[in-house]
C-alpha positions as CSV (number, residue, x, y, z in Angstrom):
1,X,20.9,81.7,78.6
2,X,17.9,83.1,77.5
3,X,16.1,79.8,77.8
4,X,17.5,79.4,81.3
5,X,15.7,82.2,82.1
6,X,12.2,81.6,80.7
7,X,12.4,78.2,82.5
8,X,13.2,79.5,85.4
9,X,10.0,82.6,85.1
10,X,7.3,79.6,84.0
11,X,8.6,77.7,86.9
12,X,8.1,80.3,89.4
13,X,5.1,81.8,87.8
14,X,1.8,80.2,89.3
15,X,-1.0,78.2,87.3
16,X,-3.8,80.4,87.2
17,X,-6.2,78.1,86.5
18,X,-5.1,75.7,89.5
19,X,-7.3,77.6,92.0
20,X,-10.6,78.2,89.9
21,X,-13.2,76.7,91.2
22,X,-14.0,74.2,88.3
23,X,-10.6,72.7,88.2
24,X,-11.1,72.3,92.4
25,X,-14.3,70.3,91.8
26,X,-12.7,67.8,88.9
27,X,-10.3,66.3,91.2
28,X,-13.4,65.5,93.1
29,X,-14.3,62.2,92.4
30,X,-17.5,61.5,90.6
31,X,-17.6,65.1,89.5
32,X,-17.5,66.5,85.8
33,X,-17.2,69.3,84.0
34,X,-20.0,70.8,82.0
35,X,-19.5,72.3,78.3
36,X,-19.8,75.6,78.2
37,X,-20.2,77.3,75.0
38,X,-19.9,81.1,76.3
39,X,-23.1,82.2,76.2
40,X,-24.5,80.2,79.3
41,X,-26.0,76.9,77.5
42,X,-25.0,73.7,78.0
43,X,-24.4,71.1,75.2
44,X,-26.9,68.9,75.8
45,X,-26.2,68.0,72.2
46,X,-23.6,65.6,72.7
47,X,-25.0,63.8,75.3
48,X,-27.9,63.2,72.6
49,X,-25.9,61.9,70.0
50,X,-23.9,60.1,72.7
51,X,-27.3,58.3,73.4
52,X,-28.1,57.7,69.8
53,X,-24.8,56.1,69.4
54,X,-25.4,53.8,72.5
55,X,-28.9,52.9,70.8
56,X,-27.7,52.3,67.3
57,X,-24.9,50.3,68.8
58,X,-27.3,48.0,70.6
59,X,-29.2,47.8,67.6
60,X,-26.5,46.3,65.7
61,X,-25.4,43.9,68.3
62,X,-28.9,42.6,68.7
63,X,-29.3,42.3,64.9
64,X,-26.2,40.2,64.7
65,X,-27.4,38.0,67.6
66,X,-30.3,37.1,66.0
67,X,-29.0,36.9,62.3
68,X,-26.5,34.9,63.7
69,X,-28.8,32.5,65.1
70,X,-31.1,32.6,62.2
71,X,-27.9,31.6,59.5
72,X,-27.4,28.9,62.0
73,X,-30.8,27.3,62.0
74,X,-31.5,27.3,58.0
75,X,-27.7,26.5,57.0
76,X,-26.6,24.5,60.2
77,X,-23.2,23.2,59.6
78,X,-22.0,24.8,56.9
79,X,-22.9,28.1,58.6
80,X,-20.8,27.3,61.4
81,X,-17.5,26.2,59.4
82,X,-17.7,29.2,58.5
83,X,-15.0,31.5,59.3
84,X,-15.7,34.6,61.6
85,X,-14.9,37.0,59.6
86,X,-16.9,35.9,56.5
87,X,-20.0,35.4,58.7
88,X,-19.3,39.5,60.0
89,X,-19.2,40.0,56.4
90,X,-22.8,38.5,55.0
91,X,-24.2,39.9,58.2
92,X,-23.0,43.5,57.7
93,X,-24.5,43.4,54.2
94,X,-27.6,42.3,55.5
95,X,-27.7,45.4,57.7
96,X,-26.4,47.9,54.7
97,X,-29.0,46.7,52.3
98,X,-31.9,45.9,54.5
99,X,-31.3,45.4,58.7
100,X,-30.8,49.1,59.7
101,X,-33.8,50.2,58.2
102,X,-36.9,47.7,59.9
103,X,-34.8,46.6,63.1
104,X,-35.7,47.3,65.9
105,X,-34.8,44.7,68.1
């Protein structure tokens, strides 16, 4: 009974964060929300190390591109028998020991 009843008072009882204003703009589309961290600033933060990730991401891909292409021209055919993931392999070591630190793509 008692649960009856607390259904039935969060049923009626309104969401008082329906009507804010913030809430009203993100069913907007093409509008987000900003961080707020309670003392006025914005985290601009993770949109920096969003960015970073975007960069070291491209980084990677354009490394592996290129070292691809470069296994293929010294080692030909036997590069390319090679099977995917053993090629993701040699080229990720690359990377560790020497590819994230001098490229830059």
């Amino acid at each position: 009974m008692r649960m009856l009843m607390l259904a039935a008072a969060l049923a009626a009882a309104p969401v008082p964060f329906a009507a804010t204003p913030r809430t009203a703009a993100a069913a907007e589309p093409g509008v987000r929300l900003v961080q707020w961290d309670g003392d006025g600033e914005h985290h601009e933060e993770f949109e920096h190390h969003r960015d970073e990730e975007r960069e070291r991401v491209a980084r990677w891909e354009s490394f592996f591109r290129a070292r691809m292409h470069e296994h293929f021209e010294r080692e030909g055919d036997r590069w390319r028998d090679l099977p995917q993931r053993e090629k993701e392999h040699v080229i990720r070591e690359e990377w560790d020991h020497w590819g994230e630190r001098r490229w830059r793509g």
